[in-house]
Structure formats: C-alpha cells, structure tokens
N, C-alpha and C positions, 0 to 999 in steps of 0.2 A: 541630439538628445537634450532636452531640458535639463538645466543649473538646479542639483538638490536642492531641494526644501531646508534638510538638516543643516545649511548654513545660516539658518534666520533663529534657528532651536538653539538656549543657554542651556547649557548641561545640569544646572540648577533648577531648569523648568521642569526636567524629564519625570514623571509621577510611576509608582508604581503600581504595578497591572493591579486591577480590581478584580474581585471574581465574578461581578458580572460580566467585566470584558474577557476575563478566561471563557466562560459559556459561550460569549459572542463569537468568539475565534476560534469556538469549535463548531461554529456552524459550518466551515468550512469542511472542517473532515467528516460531517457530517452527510454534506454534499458527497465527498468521494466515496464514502462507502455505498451509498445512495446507489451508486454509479455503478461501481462492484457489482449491485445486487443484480443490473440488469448483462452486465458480460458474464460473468462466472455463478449467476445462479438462471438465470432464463435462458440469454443463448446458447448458453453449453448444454443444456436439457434439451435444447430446440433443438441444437444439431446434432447431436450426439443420439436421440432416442427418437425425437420425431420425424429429421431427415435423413439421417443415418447415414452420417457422413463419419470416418473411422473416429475413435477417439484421440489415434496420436495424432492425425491432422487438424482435428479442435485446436486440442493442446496445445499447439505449435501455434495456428492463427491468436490464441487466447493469450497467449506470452510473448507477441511482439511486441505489443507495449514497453515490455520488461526489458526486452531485448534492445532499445534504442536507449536505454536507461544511462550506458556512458555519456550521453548531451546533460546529464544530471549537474554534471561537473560543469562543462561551459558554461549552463545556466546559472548555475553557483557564482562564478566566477565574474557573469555580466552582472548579475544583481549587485554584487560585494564594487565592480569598480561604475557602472554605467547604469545613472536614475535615468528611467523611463518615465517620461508627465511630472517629474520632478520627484518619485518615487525611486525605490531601491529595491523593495519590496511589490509594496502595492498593486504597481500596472500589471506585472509580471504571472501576477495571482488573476488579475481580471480576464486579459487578454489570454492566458490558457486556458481557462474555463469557459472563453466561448468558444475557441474554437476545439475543447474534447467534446463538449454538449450537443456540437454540431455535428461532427465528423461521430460519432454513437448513432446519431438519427441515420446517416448515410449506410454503416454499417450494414445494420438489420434492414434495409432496401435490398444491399448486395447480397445478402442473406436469400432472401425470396427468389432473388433471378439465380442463384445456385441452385439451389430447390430446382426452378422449373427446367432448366439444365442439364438433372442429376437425379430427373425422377426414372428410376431403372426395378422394375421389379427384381431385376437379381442381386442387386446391390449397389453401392457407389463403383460407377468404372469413370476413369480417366478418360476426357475426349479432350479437345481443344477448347471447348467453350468451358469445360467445368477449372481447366489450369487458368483461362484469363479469367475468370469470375473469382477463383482462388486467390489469385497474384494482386486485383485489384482490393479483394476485402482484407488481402494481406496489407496491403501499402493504406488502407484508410486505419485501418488500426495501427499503424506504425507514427499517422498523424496521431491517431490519439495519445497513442503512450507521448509523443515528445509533448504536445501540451499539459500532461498529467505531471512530465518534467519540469516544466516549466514553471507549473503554477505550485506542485507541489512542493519544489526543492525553495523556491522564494518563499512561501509560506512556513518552512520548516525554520528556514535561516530568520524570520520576522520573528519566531518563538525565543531563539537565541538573542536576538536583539532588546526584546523586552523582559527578559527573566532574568536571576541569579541566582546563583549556586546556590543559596537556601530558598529560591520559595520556586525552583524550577522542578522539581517530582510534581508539585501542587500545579502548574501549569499544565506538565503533561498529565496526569491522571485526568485533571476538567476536561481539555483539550479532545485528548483519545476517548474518553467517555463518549462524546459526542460522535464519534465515528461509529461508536455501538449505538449510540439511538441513532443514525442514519441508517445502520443495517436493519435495526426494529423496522423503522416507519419506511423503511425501503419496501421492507417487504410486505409488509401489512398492503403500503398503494400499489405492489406489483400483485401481489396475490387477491385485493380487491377485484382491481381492472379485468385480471384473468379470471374473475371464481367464475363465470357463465361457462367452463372450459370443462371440459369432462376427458377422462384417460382415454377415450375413443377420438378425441377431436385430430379434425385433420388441417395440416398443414393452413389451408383455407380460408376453414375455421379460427385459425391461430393469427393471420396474418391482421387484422382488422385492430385486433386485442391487444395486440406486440405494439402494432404501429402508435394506437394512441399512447402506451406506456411510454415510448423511444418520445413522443414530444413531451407530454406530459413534465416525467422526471426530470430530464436533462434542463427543462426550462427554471424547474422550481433550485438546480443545482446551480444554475448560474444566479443567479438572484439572490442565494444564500452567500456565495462567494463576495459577492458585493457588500451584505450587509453585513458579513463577518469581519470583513477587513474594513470597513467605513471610518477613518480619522484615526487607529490605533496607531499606527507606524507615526505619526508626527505627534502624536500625545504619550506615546510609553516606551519610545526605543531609546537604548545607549549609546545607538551605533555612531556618534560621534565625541562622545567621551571617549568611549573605549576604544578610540583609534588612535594609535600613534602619530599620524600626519591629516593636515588637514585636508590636501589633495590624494587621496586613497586612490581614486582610480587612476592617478597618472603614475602611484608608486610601486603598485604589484600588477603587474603584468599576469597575463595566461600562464607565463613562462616561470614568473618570481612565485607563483600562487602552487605550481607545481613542485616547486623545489620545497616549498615549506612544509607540503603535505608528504612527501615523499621523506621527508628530513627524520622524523621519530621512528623506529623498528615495531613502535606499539601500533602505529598508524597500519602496519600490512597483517599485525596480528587482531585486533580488532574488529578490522574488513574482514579477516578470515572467519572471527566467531560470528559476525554477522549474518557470510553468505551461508554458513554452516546452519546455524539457528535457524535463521529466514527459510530457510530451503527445507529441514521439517517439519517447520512449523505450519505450510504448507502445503505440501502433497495430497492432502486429502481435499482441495478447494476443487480441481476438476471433476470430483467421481462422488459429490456426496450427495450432489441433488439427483445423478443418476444412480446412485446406491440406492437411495428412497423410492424410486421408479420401479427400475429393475428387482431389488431383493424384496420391499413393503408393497409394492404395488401401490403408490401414493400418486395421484393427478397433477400436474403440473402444478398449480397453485398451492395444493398443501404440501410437498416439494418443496416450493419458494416459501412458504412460510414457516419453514424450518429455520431458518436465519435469526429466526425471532430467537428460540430458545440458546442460539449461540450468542446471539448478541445479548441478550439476558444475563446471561453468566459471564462476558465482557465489562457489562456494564457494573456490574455491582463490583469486580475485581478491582477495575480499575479506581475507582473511588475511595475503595479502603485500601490496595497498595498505596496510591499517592500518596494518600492523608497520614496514613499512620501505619503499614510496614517499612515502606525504602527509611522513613527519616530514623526507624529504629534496627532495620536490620543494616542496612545498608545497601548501597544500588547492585555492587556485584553479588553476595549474599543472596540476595533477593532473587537476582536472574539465575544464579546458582540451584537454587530452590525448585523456580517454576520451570525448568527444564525438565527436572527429575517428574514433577506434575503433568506436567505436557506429554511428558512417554508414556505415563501410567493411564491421560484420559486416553489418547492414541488406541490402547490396546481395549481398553474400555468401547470405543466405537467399533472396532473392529469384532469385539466380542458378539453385539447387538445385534449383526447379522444374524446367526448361529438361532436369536432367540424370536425372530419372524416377528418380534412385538413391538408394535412403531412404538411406546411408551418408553421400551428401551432405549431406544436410539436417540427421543429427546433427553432422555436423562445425560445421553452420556454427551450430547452437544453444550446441555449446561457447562456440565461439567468440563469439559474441553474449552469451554468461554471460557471460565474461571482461572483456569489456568493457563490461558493463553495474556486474558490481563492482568495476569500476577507478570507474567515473563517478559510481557512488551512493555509495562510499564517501567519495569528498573530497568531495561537493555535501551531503550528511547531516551530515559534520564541519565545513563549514563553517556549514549551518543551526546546529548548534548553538553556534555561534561567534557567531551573529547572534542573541545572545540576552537579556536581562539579568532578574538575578535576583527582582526583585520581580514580576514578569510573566511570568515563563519559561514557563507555561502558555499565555500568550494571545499569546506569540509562535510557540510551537510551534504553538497551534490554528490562526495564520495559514499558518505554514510547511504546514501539514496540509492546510490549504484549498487552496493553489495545489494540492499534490501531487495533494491527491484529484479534485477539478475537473478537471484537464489530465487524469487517466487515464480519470474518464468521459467526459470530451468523446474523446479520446483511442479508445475504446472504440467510442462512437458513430462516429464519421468513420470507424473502420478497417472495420468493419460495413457505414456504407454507401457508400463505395468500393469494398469488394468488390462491393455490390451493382451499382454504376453500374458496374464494371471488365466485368462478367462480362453485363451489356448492349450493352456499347460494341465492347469488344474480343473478337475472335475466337477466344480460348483460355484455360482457366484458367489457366495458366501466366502471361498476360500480367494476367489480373485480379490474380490474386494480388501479382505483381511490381510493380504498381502503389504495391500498400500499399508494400510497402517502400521503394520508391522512394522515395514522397514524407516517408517516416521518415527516411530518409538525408540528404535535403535541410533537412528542418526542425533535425535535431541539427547541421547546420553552421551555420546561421542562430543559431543559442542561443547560439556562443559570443561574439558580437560583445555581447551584452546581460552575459556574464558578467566580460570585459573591464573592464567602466565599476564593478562591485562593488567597494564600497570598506568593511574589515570596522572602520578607526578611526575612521574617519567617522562612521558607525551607532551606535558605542558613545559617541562621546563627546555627539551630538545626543541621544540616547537619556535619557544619563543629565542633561542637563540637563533634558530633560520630565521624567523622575521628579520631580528637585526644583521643577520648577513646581509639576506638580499635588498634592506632597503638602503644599506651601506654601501652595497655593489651599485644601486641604482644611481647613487646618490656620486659617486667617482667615476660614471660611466658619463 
C-alpha cells in the first residue's frame, strides 16, 4: 500500500468544508440512491409481477447486499489504518463503485436467463437450472452489497473526518438531500428509458429497455462518485489532528479496534435502536412498486416514478431538519419525533389502498418522505456523534452494519408478509396494509430503546479504551 498523503497535510492547513463541497459530496449518495432505484424499484416489479417469481425469494435475493454488510466493519477498519493510492478514504469509494456499477449490469443478464429457465405457465417450479441461475444471481448481488460496503462505509467515515460537532447536522442534511435528488432523477431516467412500456409488455419487450437502463445509470453513478470525492479528503479532513499517534495503522489492530467498540454499553444499545428503526423504516421498500401494480393498476414506469413524490418529501425534510430543527430541538428529540411521524405516514400508506385513488397514495409517499427525513437526519447526526477519531471507520462500519442488516431483514419480512397477507387474508388491500401496519408498530416500539442512548457516556468509555489498547500496544 502507498505512504498516506496526510503526512505532507499541517493541521493548520486543514479548511473547513464549504457548502459547495457539502453539495459535491453528495453526489455520491446521490449515485447510491440512483442505484436503489434500479434493485428495489425496477427489479423487484420485474420479478415479482412480470416473471413471477415468489415474493419471499425476491426479498431474500434483494437483501443479500445487506446481508454481507458485517465486511462493513473490516472495511472501516482498512480505511481507519491502511491508505490505498495514498488515500484513507478516497480509493475505497472509487474502487467500490466500479465494481457495484458492474456487477448491477451482470445482475439483470442473470435476471433474463432465469426468465428463460422459469418460463412455466403453472407458475415458478424449481428445477436445477432455475437453483443454479438463483445461486449465481445470488452470489453477484452478494458482490454488489460488499462493494456498496466498501465504498459506502469509506465515504461515511470521509464525512466524519471533515465535519464537527457543530456544523455536522448541516453536512448530513446537504449530504442526505442529495441521496433524495438521486432518487428524484433516478427515477425520472428509469421511468423515461421505460415509458415505450405498457402494463401488457412482455418480458421481451422489457429486456431491451432494462438493459440500456443497467448501462446507462450505473455508468453515470460511477462518474459521480469520482467527482464527488475529487481532492476533499486532503483539502478538509482532521484525520490527522484528531489522532492520537502518528503511525495509526500500526497502533490499532482489527483486534485493538474491536475492543474499543465493544468497550461502551451505549455502543450495543445504539446498534440496537438502529437495527430496530432501520428495520421499520423499511419494510414497505419490496411491496410498494408492486402495491401500485397490483392494488392502482399502474405500468411499470409510472410505478417507478413514484419515488419522485417520496423523494420530494425526503428532500425538503431534510434541508429544514439539518438547518434548523436538530440545532434547536436536538438530535435525540428530533429522532424521538420522526418516529412517532414515521408510524403515522406508515398507516397513512396503508390507508390509500382501501381508497383505489392513486392521488392518495402520492400523498401519503410525500408524506412518508417527510417524515422519514425528519427521522434519518437526526438518527445519521447523531451516528456520527457516536463516533471517535482513531476508529471513525470501524464505528461507522458498525453503524453501517445495523443499518444494512435491518433493511435486508427489513426487505425480507415485508416480502414475505405479503406473501403470508395475500394467503390469509381476503384482499390485497388488507395484504398490503398488513406490511404497514406492522411498520407502524415497530417505529413506536424503537423509541423506548432510543430513550436509554446516552452520546457522554459512549465518548467518555470510548476514549478510555483507546488509551487502554494503545497502552497495551505500546508494552507488548
């Protein structure tokens, strides 16, 4: 590995982040959402309603990503001691993003040879050819999640590096904003590409129109990733003020990096409200573009261009949380709040069924944005509050882990609920309203675990483990 950069950087030189460079640095999540819109708002429609393949087996293929998400932590932990191209950050964000961008094009290939596979007038039945065509789109998505690891937990930890506890809500609201215009303009270019599509289109039909989407987007997402991270890391990071030693990666090990995180009681209660939160805040991402399908009778495209009116009401949240609720109510407070909000849009979407009127159902995804960026912006600002500097990677990779994990499992459950809803009960209406239901109920239940978080606590155990283990290191 190449000798960091940050040895040539005076801590004196280090500027603080501009908010043109906050904009620039969310082009990156801008990208990811982008990315989103073609797994869990197109493929899941594709397989679920046009080749009808079960919902819980979507689900499952659709949260392996999530599922490989414990490498969150390793990647944390390479970024924090071992620069890549003389980067900490940087390389880590580049090199994942080409190869998730790639392995999404491979995807929806293996997608089609399942189809031709699995074409059965009675329904999906299991042969040999549909488990290896399974197993393989299984294992190309399990590359992607680890690259989404990779590039995302480095870029989380780059946000830590260049902000401080007062002007960090204002990083993440710019930041996360842009992951909602990536949803907008995700879906505007996926619902373009596809509008020649009609609710009768077949498979066929479908395959030409996927395909250029799958080059298309993933090309414009790496590209973004490049010019969002462009020079920030050696022009606006602390990470060598804010380190105790100047050899970091010979002083905390895998091993010293674990005991530190392991070290505070708030660190396993945190992850807890995390996976909790994450996990209803969620369940409704597998079933919503087939709710539009199935209950509205909406075409694939205006389907996918539902994202818009979610990310509308993302986008505006998050801009006036940032700016001016977190710095007056405060970040727990705030997450406190948008919970309560979260269960109430919840039952709001679920209502919309009942009323046949797609008008409803955008309303209530505004509305469900809005309070979903009231929620992630203080719960993000306060992740990064629970953070400390010699490790900021391998807390973020933890932080990542809850996140990721709760939205596959999250993924899977809403998958197969529907499935069980639309066995059990007599209407899709009431299947569907099930998911939400029990989304509704879980975000009230998370706030009692967010109650007990305590952010002086965590900092002050925290940094007495640092100075154990670099003590220990230091007599070993």
């Amino acid at each position: 590995m190449a000798t960091s950069n940050f040895e040539s950087i005076q801590p004196e030189s280090v500027k603080r982040v501009n908010l043109f460079t906050m904009f620039r640095l969310g082009l990156f999540q801008m990208g990811l959402s982008m990315m989103s819109i073609l797994t869990l708002g197109v493929l899941n429609r594709v397989m679920i309603q046009e080749i009808a393949i079960p919902a819980t087996l979507v689900s499952l293929v659709l949260a392996l990503p999530a599922f490989v998400s414990p490498s969150r932590i390793w990647f944390g932990q390479i970024s924090d001691a071992k620069p890549l191209w003389g980067y900490h950050r940087t390389a880590y964000v580049w090199v994942g993003a080409a190869i998730f961008a790639i392995a999404a094009f491979f995807a929806v290939q293996i997608i089609w040879q399942l189809n031709s596979v699995a074409n059965n007038p009675s329904g999906w039945v299991w042969t040999t050819a549909t488990i290896g065509w399974t197993a393989l789109l299984g294992l190309v998505f399990a590359i992607y999640g680890l690259a989404i690891c990779a590039s995302g937990t480095a870029f989380a930890a780059l946000l830590v590096d260049i902000s401080e506890e007062d002007n960090r809500s204002k990083v993440v609201g710019v930041v996360w904003s842009m992951l909602m215009v990536g949803i907008i303009v995700g879906a505007i270019i996926s619902s373009s590409l596809l509008r020649q599509l009609t609710p009768e289109a077949t498979v066929v039909n479908l395959e030409p129109a996927v395909n250029r989407l799958f080059i298309v987007v993933p090309a414009i997402v790496f590209g973004l990733s490049i010019v969002a991270t462009w020079g920030v890391e050696k022009k606006y990071s602390f990470f060598s003020r804010r380190s105790h030693t100047t050899k970091r990666e010979d002083s905390i090990t895998l091993g010293g990096a674990w005991k530190i995180l392991t070290a505070s009681p708030q660190t396993a209660l945190f992850f807890t409200f995390l996976l909790v939160m994450t996990f209803c805040l969620f369940m409704q991402d597998p079933v919503v573009e087939p709710f539009a399908g199935q209950v509205f009778k909406m075409p694939l495209a205006e389907s996918t261009r539902l994202n818009v009116f979610y990310g509308t009401g993302i986008l505006i949240s998050y801009g006036v949380t940032g700016f001016l609720i977190v710095p007056r109510l405060g970040k727990r407070r705030t997450a406190r709040l948008g919970c309560v909000l979260v269960a109430f849009a919840a039952l709001l979407l679920g209502a919309s069924g009942f009323s046949a009127n797609p008008a409803f159902l955008k309303f209530g995804l505004v509305v469900f944005g809005l309070a979903t960026g009231f929620l992630t912006t203080a719960a993000i600002s306060l992740m990064l509050d629970l953070t400390v500097a010699e490790t900021a990677g391998t807390f973020i990779g933890a932080w990542g882990l809850a996140q990721s994990v709760s939205r596959g499992l999250a993924v899977v459950v809403g998958g197969t609920v529907l499935d069980l809803g639309r066995r059990l009960l007599p209407t899709l209406e009431l299947a569907y309203g099930l998911v939400f239901f029990l989304e509704a109920v879980g975000m009230v239940l998370s706030i009692s675990l967010l109650n007990r978080v305590n952010v002086t606590e965590f900092q002050t155990s925290t940094k007495q483990a640092i100075a154990s283990v670099l003590e220990s290191d230091l007599d070993s």
